[in-house]
C-alpha positions as CSV (number, residue, x, y, z in Angstrom):
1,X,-42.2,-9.5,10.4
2,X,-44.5,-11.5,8.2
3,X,-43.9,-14.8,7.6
4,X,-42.0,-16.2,4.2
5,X,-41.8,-12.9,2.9
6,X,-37.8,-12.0,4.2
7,X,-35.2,-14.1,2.8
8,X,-33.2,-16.2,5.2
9,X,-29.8,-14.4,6.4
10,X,-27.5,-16.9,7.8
11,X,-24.2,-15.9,9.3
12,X,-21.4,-16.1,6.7
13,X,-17.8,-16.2,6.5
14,X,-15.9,-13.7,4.1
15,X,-12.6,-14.7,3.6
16,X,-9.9,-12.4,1.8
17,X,-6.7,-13.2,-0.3
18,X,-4.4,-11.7,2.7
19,X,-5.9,-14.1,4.7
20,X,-8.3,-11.8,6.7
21,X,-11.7,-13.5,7.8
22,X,-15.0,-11.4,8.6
23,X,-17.8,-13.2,10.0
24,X,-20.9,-11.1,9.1
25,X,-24.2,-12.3,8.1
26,X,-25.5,-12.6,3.8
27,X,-27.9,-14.1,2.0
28,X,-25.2,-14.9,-0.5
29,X,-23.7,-17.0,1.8
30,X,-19.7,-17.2,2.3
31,X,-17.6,-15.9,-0.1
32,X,-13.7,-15.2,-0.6
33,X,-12.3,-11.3,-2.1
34,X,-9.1,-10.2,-3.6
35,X,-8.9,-7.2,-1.3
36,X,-10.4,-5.5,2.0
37,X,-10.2,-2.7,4.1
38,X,-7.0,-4.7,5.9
39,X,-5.1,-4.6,2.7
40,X,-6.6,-1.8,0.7
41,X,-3.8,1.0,-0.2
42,X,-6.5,3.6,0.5
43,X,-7.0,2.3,4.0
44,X,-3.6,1.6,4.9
45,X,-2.0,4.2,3.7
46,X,0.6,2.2,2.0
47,X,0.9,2.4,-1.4
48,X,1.3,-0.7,-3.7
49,X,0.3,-1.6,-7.5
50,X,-2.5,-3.6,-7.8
51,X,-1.5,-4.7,-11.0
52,X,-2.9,-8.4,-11.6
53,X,-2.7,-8.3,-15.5
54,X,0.7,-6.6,-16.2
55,X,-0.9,-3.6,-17.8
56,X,1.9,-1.5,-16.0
57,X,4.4,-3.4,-17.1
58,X,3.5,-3.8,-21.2
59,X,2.6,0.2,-20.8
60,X,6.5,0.8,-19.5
61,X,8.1,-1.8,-21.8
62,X,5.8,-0.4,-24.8
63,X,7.1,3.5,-24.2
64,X,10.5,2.6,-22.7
65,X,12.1,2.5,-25.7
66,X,10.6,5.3,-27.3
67,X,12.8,8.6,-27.6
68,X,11.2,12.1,-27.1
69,X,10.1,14.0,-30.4
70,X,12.7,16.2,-32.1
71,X,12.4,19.7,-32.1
72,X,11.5,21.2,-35.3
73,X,14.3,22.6,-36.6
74,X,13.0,25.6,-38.6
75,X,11.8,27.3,-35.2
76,X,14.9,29.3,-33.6
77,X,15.6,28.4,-30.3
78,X,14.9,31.6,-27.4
79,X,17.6,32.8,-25.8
């Protein structure tokens, strides 16, 4: 390789909220994530909702209360 044309690639930690560590090498340098191939539904198989804003939540709370649309009440009903 020539010389002071590669950047330097130290060995890093990555460290994940469920408390997983990988040990790799970056020329970002350590660095923590909210989810890896340990915890990932996709990978484990397990499925769980990911849901760090309460979208799901508002979305169920917004349409709970809302009824189904009435049948129009001109058509006849098929027997």
């Amino acid at each position: 390789m020539k010389p002071d044309t590669h950047p330097v690639y130290p060995p890093c930690r990555i460290t994940c909220a469920c408390g997983n560590i990988i040990e790799t090498r970056s020329t970002r340098g350590s660095f923590s994530v909210e989810i890896c191939a340990n915890c990932h539904p996709f990978f484990t198989g397990k499925y769980k909702l990911l849901d760090t804003q309460g979208r799901v939540d508002r979305f169920r709370k917004k349409y709970a209360t809302k009824e189904p649309a009435a049948k129009d009440a001109k058509t006849p009903a098929k027997a």
